[in-house]
Structures are given as C-alpha cells and as structure tokens.
C-alpha positions in Angstrom: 7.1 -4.6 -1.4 9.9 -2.5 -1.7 10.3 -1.1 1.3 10.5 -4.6 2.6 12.8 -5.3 -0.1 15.2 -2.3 1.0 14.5 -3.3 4.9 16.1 -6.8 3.5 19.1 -5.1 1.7 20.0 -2.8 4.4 20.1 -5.0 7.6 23.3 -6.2 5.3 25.0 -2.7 5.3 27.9 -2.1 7.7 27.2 0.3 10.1 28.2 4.0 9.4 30.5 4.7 12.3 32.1 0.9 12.0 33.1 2.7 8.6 34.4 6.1 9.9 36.1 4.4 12.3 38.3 2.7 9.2 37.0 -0.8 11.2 35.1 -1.6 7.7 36.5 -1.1 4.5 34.7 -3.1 2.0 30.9 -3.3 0.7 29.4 -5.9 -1.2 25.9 -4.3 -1.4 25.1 -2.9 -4.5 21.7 -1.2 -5.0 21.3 2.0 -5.0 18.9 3.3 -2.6 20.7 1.4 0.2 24.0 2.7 -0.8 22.5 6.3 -0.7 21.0 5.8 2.7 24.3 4.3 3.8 26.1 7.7 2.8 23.4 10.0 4.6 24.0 7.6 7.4 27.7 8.5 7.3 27.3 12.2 6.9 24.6 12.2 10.3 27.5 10.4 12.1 30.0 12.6 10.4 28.1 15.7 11.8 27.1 14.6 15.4 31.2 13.9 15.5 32.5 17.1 14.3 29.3 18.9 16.9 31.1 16.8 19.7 34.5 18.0 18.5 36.2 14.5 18.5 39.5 14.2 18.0 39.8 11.8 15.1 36.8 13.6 13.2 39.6 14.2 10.2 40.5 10.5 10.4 36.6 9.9 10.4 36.6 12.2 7.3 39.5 10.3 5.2 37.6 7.4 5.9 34.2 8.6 4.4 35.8 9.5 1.3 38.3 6.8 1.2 34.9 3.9 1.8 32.8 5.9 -1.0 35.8 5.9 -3.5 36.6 2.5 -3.0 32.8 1.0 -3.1 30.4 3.4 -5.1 29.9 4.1 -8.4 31.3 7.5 -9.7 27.5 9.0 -9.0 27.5 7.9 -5.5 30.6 9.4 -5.1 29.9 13.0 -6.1 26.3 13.1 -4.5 27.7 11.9 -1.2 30.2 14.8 -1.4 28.3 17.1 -2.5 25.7 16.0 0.2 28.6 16.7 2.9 29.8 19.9 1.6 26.1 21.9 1.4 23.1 19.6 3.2 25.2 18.9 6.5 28.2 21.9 5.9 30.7 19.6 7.2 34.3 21.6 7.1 36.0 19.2 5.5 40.5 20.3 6.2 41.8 18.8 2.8 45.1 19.4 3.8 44.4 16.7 6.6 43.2 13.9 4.2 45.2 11.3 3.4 42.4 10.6 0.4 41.7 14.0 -0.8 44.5 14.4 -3.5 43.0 10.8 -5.4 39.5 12.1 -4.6 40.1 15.3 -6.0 42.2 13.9 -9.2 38.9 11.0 -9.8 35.9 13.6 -9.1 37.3 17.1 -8.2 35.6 18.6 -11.7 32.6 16.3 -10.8 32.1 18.0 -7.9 32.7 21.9 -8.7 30.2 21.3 -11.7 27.5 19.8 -9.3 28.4 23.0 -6.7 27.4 24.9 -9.7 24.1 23.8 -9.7 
C-alpha cells in the first residue's frame, strides 16, 4: 500500500534535470519520502553532469540549491546538501553560485554541524 501510494505521489514530481536545468522552479508535492527521492534524483543527475564535464554543471548547481531552498523544509535542505557534499562528492565552486551566499546565511551552521557527524 505504500509503495503504491509513493508510485502515485511521485509520477507528480518534476523531473530532476527539468529542475537543474532552471526549466522548473516550483513544487507542490509535499511528502516526504518523495521529496527525498526527488533530491537523490537531483544529485544522480548532478553527478553524471559534472563526470561528463558539461558546461553549465555550476548553473545546474545554483539551481539544485536554489529549487531545495525555495520548496523543502529546512530538513530537506540540509540532508540534500549534506547528501551532495559526502555520498556523491560533488565539488560544489561557491564562488560560482548565484544561491550560495542565502544558502549559507539560512543553513550554513546546519550543515557544518551535520558534517560533524
């Protein structure tokens, strides 16, 4: 029952590389599991990109961060980063995110304390 109740839930999730590609913006889904399979979606996409050394792989980057700021809960947020940074060891360049300095200021101490542990 609820794996067919997730299956429901995330045929309506946006596509992960219609998101990097700043094509989607917004999410209206709000359970939990399909947000966090949304985010490891994002950081397999994120990955395979930066492998294949595409060009906009820091615009991809900004828009990761930018589409989990702007549509998760501050625990979504933090595990999704933290996710990037030590499961996938994706090299994020802060100085070439548009969104790092208001995703820093919202959950920079979030995310050192999670690094911690």
């Amino acid at each position: 029952m609820k794996f067919m109740a997730h299956r429901k839930i995330a045929k309506q999730m946006p596509n992960p590389a219609t998101i990097l590609d700043g094509s989607i913006k917004k999410c209206n889904i709000r359970e939990i599991s399909a947000m966090y399979s949304l985010v490891v979606s994002m950081c397999y996409e994120l990955q395979a990109a930066h492998q294949k050394k595409v060009s906009n792989w820091n615009e991809m980057s900004d828009n990761f961060f930018a589409f989990m700021m702007d549509n998760f809960p501050t625990e979504l947020v933090v595990m999704g980063a933290r996710l990037a940074l030590t499961n996938f060891s994706l090299p994020f360049d802060a100085s070439k995110l548009k969104n790092f300095e208001r995703f820093n200021k919202n959950y920079g101490s979030y995310i050192i304390a999670a690094m911690q542990n």
